[in-house]
Backbone as CSV, one residue per row, in Angstrom:
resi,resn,N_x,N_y,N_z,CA_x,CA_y,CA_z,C_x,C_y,C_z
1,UNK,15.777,29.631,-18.832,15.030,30.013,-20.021,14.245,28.815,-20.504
2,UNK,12.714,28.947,-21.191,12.189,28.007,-21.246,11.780,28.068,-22.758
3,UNK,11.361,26.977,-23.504,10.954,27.108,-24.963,9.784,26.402,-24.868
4,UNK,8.738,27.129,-24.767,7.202,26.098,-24.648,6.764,25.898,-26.235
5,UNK,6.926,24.703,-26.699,6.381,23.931,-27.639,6.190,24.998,-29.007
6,UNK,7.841,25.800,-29.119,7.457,26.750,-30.484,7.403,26.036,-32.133
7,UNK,6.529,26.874,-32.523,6.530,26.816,-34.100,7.537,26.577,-34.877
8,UNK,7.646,25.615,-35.769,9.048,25.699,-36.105,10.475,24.634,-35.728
9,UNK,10.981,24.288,-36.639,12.256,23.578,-36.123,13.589,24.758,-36.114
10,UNK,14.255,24.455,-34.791,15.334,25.292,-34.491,16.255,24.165,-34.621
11,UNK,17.582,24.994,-35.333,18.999,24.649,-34.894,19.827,26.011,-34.838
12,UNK,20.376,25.287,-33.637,21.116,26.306,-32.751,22.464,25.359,-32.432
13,UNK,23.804,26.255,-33.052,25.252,26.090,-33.022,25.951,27.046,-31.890
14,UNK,26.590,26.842,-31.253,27.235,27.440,-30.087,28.577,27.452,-30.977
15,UNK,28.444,29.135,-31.095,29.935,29.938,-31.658,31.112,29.824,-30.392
16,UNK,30.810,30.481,-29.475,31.607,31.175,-28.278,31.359,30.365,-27.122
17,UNK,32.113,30.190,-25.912,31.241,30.113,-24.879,30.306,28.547,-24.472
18,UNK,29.495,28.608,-23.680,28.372,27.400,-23.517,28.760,26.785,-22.302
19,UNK,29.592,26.743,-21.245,29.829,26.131,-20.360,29.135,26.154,-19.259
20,UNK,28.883,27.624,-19.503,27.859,27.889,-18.207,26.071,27.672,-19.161
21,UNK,26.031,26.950,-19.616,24.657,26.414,-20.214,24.384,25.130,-19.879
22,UNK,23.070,24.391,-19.413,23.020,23.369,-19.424,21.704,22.855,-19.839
23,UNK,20.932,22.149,-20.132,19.974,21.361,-20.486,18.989,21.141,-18.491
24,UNK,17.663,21.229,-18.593,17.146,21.008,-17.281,16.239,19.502,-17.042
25,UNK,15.711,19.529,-18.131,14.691,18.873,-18.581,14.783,18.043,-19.055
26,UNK,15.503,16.819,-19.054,15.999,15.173,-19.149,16.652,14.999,-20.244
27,UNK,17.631,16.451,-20.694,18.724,16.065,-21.608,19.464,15.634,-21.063
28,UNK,21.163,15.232,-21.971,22.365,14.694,-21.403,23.277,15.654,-20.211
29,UNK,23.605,15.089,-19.726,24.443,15.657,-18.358,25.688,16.210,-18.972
30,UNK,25.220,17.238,-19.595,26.651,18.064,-20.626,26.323,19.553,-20.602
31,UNK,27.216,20.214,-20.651,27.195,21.606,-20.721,27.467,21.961,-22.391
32,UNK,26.826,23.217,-22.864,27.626,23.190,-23.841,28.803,24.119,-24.003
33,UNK,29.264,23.727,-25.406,30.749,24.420,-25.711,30.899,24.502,-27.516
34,UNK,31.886,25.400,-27.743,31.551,25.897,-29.163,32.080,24.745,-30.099
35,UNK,31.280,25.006,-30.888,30.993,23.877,-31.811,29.674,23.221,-31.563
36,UNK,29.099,23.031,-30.264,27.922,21.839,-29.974,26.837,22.386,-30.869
37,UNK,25.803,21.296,-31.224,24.852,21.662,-32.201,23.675,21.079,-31.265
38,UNK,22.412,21.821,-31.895,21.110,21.519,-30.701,20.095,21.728,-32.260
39,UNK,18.970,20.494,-31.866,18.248,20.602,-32.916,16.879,20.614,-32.179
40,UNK,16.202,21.838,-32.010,14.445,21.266,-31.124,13.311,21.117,-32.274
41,UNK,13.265,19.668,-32.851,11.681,20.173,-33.682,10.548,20.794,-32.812
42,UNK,9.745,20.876,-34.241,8.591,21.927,-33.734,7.876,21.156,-32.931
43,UNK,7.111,22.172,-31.962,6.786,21.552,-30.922,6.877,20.850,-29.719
44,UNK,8.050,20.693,-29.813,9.055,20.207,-28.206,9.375,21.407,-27.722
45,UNK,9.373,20.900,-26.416,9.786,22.132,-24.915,10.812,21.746,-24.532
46,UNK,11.894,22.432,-23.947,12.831,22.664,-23.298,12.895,23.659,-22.458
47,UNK,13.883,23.421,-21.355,14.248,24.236,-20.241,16.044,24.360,-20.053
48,UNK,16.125,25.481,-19.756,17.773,25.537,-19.677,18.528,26.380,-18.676
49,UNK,19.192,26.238,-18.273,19.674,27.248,-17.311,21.016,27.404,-18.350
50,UNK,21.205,29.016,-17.680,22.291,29.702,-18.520,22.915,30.686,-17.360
51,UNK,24.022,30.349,-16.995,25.253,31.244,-16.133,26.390,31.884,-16.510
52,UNK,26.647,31.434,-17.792,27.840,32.775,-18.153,27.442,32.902,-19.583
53,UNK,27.963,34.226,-19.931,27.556,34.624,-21.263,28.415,33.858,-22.460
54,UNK,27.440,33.571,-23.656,28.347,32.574,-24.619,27.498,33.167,-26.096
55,UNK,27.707,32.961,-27.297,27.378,32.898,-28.436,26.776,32.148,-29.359
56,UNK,25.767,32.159,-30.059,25.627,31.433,-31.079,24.091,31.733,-31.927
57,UNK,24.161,30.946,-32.678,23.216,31.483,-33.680,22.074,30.392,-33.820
58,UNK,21.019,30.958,-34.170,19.755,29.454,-34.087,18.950,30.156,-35.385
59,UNK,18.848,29.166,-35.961,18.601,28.826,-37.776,16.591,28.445,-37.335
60,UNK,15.680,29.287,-37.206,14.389,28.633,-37.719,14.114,28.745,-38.629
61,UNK,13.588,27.354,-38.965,13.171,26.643,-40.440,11.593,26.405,-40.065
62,UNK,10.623,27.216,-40.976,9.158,26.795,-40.991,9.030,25.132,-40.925
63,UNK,7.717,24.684,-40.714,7.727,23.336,-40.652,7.637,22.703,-42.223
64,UNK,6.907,23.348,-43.182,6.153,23.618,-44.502,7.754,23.412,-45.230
65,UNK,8.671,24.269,-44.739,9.597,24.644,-45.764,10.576,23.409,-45.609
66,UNK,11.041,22.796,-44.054,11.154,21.359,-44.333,10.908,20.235,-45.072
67,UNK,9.877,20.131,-44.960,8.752,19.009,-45.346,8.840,19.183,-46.978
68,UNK,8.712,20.520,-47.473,9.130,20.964,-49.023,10.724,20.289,-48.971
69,UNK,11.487,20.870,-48.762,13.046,20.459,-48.813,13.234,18.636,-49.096
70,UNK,12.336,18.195,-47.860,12.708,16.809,-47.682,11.953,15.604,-48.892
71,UNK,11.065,16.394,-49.586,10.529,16.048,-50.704,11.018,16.089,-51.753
72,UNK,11.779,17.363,-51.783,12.513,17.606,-53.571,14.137,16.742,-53.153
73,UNK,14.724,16.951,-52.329,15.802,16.124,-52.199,15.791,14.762,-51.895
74,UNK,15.085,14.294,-51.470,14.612,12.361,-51.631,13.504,12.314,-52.376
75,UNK,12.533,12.719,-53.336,11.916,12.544,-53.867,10.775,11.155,-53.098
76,UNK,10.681,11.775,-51.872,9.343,11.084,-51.123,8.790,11.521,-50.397
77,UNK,7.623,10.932,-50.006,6.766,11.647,-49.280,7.133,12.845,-48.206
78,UNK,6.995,13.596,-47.912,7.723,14.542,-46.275,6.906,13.829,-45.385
79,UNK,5.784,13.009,-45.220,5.635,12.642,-44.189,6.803,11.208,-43.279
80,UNK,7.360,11.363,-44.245,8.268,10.178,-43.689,10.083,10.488,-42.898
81,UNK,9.800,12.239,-42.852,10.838,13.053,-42.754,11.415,12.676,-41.160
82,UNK,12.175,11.957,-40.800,12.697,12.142,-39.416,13.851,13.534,-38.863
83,UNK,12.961,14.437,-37.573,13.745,15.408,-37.518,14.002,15.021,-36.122
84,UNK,14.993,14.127,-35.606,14.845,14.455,-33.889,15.505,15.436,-32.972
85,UNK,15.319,15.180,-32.203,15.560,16.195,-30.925,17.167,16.193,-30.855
86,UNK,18.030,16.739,-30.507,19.356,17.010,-30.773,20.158,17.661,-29.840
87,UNK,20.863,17.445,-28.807,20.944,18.088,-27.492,22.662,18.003,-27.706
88,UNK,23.350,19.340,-28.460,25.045,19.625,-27.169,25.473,18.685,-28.312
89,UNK,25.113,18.239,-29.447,26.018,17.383,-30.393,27.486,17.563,-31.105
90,UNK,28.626,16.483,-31.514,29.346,17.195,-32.257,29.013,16.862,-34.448
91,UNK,29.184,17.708,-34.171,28.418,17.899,-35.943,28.745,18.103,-36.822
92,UNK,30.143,18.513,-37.415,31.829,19.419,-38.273,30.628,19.786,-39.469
93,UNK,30.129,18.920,-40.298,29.546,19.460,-41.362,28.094,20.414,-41.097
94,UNK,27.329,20.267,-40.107,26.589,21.415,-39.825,26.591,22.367,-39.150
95,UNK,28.024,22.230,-38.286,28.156,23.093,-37.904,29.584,24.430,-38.764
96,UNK,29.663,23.688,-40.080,30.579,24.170,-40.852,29.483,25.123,-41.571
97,UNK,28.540,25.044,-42.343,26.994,25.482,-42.959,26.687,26.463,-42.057
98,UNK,26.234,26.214,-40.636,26.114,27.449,-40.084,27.062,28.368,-39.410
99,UNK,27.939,28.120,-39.144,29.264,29.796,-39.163,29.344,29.970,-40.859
100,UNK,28.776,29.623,-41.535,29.223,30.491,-43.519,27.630,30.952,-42.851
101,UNK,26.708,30.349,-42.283,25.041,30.999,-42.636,25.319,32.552,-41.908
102,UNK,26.052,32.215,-40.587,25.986,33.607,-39.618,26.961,34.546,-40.047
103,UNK,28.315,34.240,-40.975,29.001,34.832,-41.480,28.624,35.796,-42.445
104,UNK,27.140,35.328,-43.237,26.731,36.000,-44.589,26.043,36.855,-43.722
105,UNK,25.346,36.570,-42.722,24.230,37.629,-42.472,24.362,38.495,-41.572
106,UNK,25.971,38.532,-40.801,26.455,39.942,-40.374,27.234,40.237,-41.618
107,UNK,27.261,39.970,-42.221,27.560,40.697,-44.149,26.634,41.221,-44.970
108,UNK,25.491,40.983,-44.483,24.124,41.630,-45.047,23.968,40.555,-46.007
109,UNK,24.782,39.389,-46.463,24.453,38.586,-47.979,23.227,37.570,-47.791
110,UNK,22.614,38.393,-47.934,21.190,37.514,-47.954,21.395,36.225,-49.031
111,UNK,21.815,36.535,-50.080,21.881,35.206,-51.090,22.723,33.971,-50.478
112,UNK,23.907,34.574,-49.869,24.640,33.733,-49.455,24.353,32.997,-47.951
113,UNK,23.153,33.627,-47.355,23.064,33.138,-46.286,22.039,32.208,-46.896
114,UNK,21.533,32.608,-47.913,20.252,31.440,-48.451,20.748,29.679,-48.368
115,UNK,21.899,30.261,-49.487,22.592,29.088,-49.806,23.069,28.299,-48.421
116,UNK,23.039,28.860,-47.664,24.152,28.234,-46.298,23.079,27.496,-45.510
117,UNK,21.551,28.609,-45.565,19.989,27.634,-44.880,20.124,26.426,-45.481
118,UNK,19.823,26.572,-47.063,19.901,25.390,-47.879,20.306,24.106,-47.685
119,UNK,21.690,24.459,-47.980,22.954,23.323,-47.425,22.680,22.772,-46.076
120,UNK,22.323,23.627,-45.094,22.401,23.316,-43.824,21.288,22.107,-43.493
121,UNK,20.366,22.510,-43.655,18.972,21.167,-43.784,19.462,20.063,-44.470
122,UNK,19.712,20.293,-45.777,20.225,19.757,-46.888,21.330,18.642,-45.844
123,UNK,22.274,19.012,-45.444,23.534,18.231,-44.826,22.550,17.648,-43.502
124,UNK,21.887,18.247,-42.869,20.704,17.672,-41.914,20.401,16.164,-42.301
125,UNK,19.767,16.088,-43.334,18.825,15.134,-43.730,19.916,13.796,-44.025
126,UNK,21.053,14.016,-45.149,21.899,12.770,-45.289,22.435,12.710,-44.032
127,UNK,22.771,13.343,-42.877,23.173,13.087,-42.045,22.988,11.512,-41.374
128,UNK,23.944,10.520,-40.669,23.203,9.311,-40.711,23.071,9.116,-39.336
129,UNK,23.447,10.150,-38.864,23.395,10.412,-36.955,21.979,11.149,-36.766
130,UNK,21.899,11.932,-37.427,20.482,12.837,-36.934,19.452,12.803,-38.256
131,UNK,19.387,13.160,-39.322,18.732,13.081,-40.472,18.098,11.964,-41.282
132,UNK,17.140,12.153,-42.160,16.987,10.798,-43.088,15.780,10.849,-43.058
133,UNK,15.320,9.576,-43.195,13.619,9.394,-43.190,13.476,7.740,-42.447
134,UNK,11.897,8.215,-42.036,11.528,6.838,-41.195,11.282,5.740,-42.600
135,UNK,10.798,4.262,-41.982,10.632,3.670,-43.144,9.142,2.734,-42.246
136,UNK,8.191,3.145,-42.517,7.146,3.002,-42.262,5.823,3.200,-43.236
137,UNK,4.437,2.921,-43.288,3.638,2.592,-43.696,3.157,4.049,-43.630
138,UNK,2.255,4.713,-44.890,2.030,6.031,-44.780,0.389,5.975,-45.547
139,UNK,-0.679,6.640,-44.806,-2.406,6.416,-45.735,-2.453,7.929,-46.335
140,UNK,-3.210,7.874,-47.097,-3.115,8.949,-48.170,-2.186,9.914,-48.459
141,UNK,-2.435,10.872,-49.112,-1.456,11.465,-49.774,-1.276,11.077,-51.169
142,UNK,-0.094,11.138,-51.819,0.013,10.826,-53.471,0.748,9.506,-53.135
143,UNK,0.507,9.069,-54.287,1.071,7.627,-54.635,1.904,7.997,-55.189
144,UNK,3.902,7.614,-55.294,4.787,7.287,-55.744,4.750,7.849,-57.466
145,UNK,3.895,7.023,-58.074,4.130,7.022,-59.402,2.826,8.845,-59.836
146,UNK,1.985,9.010,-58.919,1.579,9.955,-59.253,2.505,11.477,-58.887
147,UNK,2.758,11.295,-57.864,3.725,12.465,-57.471,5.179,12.730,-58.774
148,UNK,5.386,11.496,-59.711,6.268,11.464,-60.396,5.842,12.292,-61.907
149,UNK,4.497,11.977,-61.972,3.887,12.625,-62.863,3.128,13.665,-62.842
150,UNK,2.957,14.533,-61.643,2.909,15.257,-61.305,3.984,16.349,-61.861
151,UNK,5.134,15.970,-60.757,6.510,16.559,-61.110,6.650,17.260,-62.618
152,UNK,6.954,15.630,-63.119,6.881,16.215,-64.796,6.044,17.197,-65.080
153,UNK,5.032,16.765,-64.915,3.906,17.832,-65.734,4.341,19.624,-65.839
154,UNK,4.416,19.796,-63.902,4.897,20.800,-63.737,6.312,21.274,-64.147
155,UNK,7.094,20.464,-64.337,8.776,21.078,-64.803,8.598,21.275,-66.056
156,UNK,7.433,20.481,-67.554,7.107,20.564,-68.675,6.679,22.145,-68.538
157,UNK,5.288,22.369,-67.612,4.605,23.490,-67.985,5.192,24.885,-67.493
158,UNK,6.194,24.805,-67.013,6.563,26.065,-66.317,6.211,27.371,-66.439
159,UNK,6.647,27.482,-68.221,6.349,28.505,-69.083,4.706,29.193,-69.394
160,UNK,3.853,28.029,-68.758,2.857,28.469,-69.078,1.583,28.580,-67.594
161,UNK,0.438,28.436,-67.502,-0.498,29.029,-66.568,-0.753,27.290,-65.975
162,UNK,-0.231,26.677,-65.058,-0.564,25.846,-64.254,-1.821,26.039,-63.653
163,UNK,-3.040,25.246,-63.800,-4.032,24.925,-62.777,-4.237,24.127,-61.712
164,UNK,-4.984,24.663,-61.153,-4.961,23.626,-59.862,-6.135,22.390,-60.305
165,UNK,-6.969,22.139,-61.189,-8.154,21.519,-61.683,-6.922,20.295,-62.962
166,UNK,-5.834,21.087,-63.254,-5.244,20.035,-64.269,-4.404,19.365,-63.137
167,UNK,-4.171,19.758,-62.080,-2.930,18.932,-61.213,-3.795,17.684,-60.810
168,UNK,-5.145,18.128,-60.661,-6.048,17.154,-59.801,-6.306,15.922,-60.943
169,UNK,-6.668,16.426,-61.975,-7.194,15.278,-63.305,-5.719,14.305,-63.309
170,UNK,-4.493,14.726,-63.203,-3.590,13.791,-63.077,-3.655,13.119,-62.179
171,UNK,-3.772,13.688,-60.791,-3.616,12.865,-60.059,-5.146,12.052,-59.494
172,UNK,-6.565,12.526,-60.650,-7.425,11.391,-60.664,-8.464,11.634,-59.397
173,UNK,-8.253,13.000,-58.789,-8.729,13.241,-57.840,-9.689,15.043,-57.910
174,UNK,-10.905,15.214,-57.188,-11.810,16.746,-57.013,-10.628,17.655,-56.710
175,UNK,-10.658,18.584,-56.944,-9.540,19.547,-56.697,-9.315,20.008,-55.004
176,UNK,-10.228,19.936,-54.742,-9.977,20.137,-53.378,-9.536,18.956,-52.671
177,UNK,-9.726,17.816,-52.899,-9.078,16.522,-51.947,-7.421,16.616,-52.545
178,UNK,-6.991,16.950,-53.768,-5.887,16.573,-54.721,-5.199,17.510,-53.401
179,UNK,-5.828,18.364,-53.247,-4.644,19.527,-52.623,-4.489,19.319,-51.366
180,UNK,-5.555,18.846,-50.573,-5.095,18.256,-49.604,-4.196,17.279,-49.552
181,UNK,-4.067,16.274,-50.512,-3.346,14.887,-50.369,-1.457,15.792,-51.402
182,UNK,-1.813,16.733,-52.073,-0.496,17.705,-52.308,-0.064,18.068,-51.018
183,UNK,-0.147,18.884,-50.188,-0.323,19.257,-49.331,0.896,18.071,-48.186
184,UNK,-0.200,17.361,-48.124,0.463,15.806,-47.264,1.547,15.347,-47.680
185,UNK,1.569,15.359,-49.166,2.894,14.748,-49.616,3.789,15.368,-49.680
186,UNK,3.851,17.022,-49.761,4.993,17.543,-50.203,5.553,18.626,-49.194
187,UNK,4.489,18.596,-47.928,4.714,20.048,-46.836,4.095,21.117,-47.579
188,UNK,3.910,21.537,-48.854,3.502,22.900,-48.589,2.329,22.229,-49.973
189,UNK,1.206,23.883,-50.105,0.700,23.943,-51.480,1.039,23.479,-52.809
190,UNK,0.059,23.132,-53.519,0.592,22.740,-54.911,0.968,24.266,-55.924
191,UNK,0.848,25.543,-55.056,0.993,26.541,-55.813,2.215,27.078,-55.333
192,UNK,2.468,26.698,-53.863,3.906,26.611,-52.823,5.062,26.427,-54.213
193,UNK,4.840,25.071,-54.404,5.481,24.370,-55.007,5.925,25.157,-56.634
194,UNK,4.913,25.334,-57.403,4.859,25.720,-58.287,5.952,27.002,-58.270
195,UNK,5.673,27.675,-57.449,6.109,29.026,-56.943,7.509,28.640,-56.790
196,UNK,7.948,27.725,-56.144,9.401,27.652,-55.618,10.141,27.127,-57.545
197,UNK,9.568,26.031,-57.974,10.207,25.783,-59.125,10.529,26.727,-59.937
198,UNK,9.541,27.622,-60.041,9.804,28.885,-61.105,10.880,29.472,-60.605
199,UNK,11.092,29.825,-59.296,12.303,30.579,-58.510,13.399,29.885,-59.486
200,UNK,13.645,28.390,-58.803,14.367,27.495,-59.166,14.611,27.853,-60.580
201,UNK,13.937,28.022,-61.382,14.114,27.593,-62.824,15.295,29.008,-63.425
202,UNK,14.356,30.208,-63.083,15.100,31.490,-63.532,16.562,31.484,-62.492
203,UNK,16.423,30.912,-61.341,18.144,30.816,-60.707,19.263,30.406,-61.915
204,UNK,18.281,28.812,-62.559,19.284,28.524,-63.493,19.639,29.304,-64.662
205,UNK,18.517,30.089,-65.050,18.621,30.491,-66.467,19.090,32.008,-65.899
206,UNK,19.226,32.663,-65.287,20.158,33.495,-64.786,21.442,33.997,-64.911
207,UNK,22.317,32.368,-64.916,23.455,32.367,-65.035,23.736,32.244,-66.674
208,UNK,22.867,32.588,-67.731,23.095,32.652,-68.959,23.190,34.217,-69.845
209,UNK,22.719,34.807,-70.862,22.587,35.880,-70.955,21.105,36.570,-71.327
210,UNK,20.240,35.690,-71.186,19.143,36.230,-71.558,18.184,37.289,-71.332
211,UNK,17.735,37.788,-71.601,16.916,39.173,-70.906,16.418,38.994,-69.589
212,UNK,16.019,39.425,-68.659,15.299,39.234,-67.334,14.254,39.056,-68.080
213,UNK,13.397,39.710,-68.360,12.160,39.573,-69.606,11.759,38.794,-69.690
214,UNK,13.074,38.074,-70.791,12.570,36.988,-71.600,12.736,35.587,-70.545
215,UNK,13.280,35.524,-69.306,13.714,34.480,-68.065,12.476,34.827,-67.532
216,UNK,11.191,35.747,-67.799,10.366,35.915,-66.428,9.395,35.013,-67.193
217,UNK,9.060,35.137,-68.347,8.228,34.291,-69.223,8.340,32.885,-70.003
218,UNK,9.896,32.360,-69.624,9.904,31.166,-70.003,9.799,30.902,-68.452
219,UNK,9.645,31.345,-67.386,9.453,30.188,-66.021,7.498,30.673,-65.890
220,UNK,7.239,30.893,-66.269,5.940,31.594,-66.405,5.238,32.846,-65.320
221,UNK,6.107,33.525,-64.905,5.706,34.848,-64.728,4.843,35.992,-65.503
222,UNK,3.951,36.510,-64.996,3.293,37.278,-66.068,4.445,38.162,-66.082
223,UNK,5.151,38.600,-65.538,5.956,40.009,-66.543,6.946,40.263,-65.593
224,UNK,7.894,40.846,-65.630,9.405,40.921,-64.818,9.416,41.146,-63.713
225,UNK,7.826,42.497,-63.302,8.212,42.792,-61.945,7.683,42.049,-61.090
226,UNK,6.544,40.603,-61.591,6.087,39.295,-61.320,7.194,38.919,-60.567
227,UNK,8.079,38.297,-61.753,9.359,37.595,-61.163,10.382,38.257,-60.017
228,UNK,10.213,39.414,-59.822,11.397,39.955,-59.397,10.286,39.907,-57.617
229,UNK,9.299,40.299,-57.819,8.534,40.135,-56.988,8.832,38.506,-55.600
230,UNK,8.551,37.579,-56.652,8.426,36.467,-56.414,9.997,35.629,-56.173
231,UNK,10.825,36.138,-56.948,11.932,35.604,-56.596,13.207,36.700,-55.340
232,UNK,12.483,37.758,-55.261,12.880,38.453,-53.614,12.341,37.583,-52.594
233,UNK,11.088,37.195,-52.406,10.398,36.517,-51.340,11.443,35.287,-52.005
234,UNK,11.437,34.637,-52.541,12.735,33.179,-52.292,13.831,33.437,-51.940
235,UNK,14.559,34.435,-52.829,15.874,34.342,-52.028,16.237,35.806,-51.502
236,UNK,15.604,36.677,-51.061,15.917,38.092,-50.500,16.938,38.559,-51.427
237,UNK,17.356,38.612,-52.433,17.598,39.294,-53.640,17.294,39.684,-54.927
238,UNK,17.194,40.366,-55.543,16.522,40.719,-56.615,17.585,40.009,-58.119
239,UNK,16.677,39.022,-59.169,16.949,38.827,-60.355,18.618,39.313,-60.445
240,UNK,18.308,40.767,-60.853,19.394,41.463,-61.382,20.693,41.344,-60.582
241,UNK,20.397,41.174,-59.105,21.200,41.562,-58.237,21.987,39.912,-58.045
242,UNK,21.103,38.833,-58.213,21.571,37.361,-58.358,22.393,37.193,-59.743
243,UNK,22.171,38.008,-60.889,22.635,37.900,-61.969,24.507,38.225,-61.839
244,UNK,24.371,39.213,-61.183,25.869,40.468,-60.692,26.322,39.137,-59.719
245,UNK,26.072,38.747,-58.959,26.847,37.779,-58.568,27.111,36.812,-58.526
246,UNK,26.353,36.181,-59.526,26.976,34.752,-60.353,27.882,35.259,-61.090
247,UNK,28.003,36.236,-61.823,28.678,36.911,-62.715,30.446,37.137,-61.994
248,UNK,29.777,37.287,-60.854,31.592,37.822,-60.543,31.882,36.695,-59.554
């Protein structure tokens, strides 16, 4: 079986099985076996031969949604994100993240498999074997102290109509270069972004008692079925339905 240079970073955990699997293409001289963890960033090829039947599950993560992740949890650039290549590893904490990820989603729990993607990158990155960031010299994009004020601005304005013309005046730049150099710094859109915080924001205020309503308009949703809209595409559950199970 061959993987020509796909879209996307894969990790793939071997549940069952793996012995009769091997690597063709100038990995390690190992077969795998359950537990081993395999990480292909995007764009690397592999080749594999496979002789007896085995199990496991492979986690793709957009490249965008990385690069987002590796920004809000180190608060730096994503271009400095190291993801390498990962062949037959032993891994206890990511490979603990993904049997809860594959567990939720022959359970149908979309929320809970969210949380388990989450974690799983999340435990990726501090990882000090495979994860982290390079420490190298980086040309455009946002500067440090602008991306900081950025941030603010947006966690201040939530509640209200973010522009893309006020993100740029902060950061001192035509709106169209700002978003490119957004863009660079953070993996996704400055509206990406925007979009995910609001998720973020009503997750928290969720777990309180306030109206859906009145939670769709303090993260600045025009109106509930806005939010409910917008926070299905984040976490494949609906408001109400995230509410019921924080609840219990």
């Amino acid at each position: 079986m061959s993987y020509e240079r796909p879209d996307g970073h894969t990790f793939s955990l071997y549940l069952t099985g793996g012995a009769g699997t091997r690597r063709l293409d100038g990995g390690p001289a190992a077969h795998g076996r359950p537990g081993a963890l395999c990480v292909m960033p995007q764009g690397h090829s592999s080749e594999w031969e496979i002789t007896d039947p085995f199990e496991f599950v492979h986690l793709y993560v957009p490249d965008d949604l990385m690069r987002r992740m590796f920004a809000e949890t180190f608060d730096r650039d994503s271009r400095l994100m190291v993801l390498p290549e990962v062949t037959f590893a032993d891994a206890p904490a990511l490979a603990r993240t993904l049997r809860h990820l594959t567990k939720a989603m022959s359970a149908g729990d979309h929320l809970l498999a969210e949380e388990a993607m989450t974690q799983t990158i999340k435990d990726f990155f501090v990882d000090p074997h495979y994860g982290g960031m390079r420490s190298r010299a980086i040309s455009g994009g946002l500067a440090p102290h602008i991306r900081r004020r950025i941030q603010d601005y947006i966690e201040a304005h939530l509640d209200e109509t973010i522009r893309l013309q006020d993100l740029a005046t902060i950061g001192q730049l035509s709106a169209f270069h700002f978003q490119r150099m957004f863009r660079a710094s953070y993996g996704v859109s400055p509206h990406g972004w925007v979009a995910h915080r609001r998720v973020e924001r009503a997750k928290s205020m969720l777990s309180g008692m306030e109206p859906i309503a009145q939670i769709a308009s303090a993260c600045g949703f025009s109106s509930q079925s806005h939010m409910t809209r917008a926070f299905k595409l984040g976490t494949g559950v609906t408001p109400s339905a995230y509410r019921q199970r924080q609840s219990s």
